[in-house]
C-alpha atoms as one frame of an Amber mdcrd trajectory, in Angstrom:
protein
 -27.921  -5.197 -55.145 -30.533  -6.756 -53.430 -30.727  -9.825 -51.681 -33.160
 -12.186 -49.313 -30.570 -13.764 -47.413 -27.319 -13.507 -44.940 -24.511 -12.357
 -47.372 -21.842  -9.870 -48.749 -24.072  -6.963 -50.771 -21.829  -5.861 -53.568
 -21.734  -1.865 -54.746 -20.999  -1.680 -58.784 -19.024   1.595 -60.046 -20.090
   2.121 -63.720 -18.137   5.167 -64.999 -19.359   7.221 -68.008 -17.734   8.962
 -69.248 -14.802   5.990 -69.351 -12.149   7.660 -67.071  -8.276   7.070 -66.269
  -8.628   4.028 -63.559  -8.885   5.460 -60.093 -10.360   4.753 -55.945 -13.464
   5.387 -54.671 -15.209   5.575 -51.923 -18.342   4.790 -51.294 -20.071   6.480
 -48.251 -23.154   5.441 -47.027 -25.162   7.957 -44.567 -28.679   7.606 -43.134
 -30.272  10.143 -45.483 -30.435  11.378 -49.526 -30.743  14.661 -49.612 -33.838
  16.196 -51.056 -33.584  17.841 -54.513 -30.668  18.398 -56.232 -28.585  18.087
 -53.451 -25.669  20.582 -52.279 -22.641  21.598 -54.447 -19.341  19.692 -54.176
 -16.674  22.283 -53.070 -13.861  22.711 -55.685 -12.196  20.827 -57.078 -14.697
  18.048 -56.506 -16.793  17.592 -59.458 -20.423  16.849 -58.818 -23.313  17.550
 -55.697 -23.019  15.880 -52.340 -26.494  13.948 -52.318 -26.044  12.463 -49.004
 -26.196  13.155 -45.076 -26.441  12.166 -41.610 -24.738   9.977 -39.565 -22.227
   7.599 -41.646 -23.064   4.038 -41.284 -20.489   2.729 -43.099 -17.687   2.711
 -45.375 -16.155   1.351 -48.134 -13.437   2.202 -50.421 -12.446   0.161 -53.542
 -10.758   0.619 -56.912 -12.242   0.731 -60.548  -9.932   0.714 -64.296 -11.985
   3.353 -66.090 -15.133   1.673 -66.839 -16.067  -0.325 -63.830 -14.979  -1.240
 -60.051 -16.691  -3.031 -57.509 -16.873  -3.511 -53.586 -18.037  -6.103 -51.319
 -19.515  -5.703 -47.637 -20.906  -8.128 -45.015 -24.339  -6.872 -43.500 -24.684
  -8.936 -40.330 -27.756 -10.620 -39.948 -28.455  -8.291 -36.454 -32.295  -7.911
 -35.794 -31.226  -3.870 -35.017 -30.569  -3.280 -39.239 -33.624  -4.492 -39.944
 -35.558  -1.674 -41.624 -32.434   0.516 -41.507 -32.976   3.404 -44.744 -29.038
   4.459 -46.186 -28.166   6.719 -48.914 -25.340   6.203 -50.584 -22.852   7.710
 -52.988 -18.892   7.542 -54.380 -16.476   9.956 -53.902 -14.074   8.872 -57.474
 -10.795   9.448 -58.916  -9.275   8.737 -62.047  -9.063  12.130 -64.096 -10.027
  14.148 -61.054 -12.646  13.978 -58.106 -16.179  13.792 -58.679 -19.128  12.716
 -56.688 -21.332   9.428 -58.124 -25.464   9.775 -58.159 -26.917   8.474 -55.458
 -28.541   5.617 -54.223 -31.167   5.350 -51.231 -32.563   1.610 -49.800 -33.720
  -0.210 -46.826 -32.309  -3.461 -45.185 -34.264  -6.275 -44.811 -38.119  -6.013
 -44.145 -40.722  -7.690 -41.772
């Protein structure tokens, strides 16, 4: 989600395939890696998409379909212009990774 002001940024979980309900957790790095990413090890369904140092994160629960998560990003001039990649590790009929998702906060 994006936003222009101070406030909590909300992460959706849309699953599809509709799963059993489940956790995740949503881990947000500094980087996306390139390509295709890096194969899950077993029995994780799914590529690991993202790296670096962790920044954050947040863990939340979804029934099947959809779960969401809140956050507070401080209004701190040193996140300004921070890049994040970020991506789900979910349960609910197993463990698979989300895609991904790459941003920046805030701009001049």
């Amino acid at each position: 989600e994006q936003r222009d002001r101070d406030g909590p940024v909300t992460a959706v979980l849309r699953r599809n395939p509709v799963s059993a309900p489940g956790t995740f957790t949503l881990l947000v790095r500094t980087n996306r890696i390139a390509g295709n990413g890096v194969a899950a090890p077993p029995p994780v369904l799914g590529r690991l998409l993202v790296s670096g140092p962790p920044l954050g994160t947040l863990a939340g629960t979804h029934d099947g379909r959809l779960g969401t998560v809140q956050a507070q990003i401080p209004a701190q001039l040193g996140l300004l212009c921070q890049h994040f990649a970020a991506q789900a590790v979910v349960t609910g009929g197993g463990i698979a990774l989300s895609s991904a998702l790459e941003g920046t906060v805030g701009t001049f």
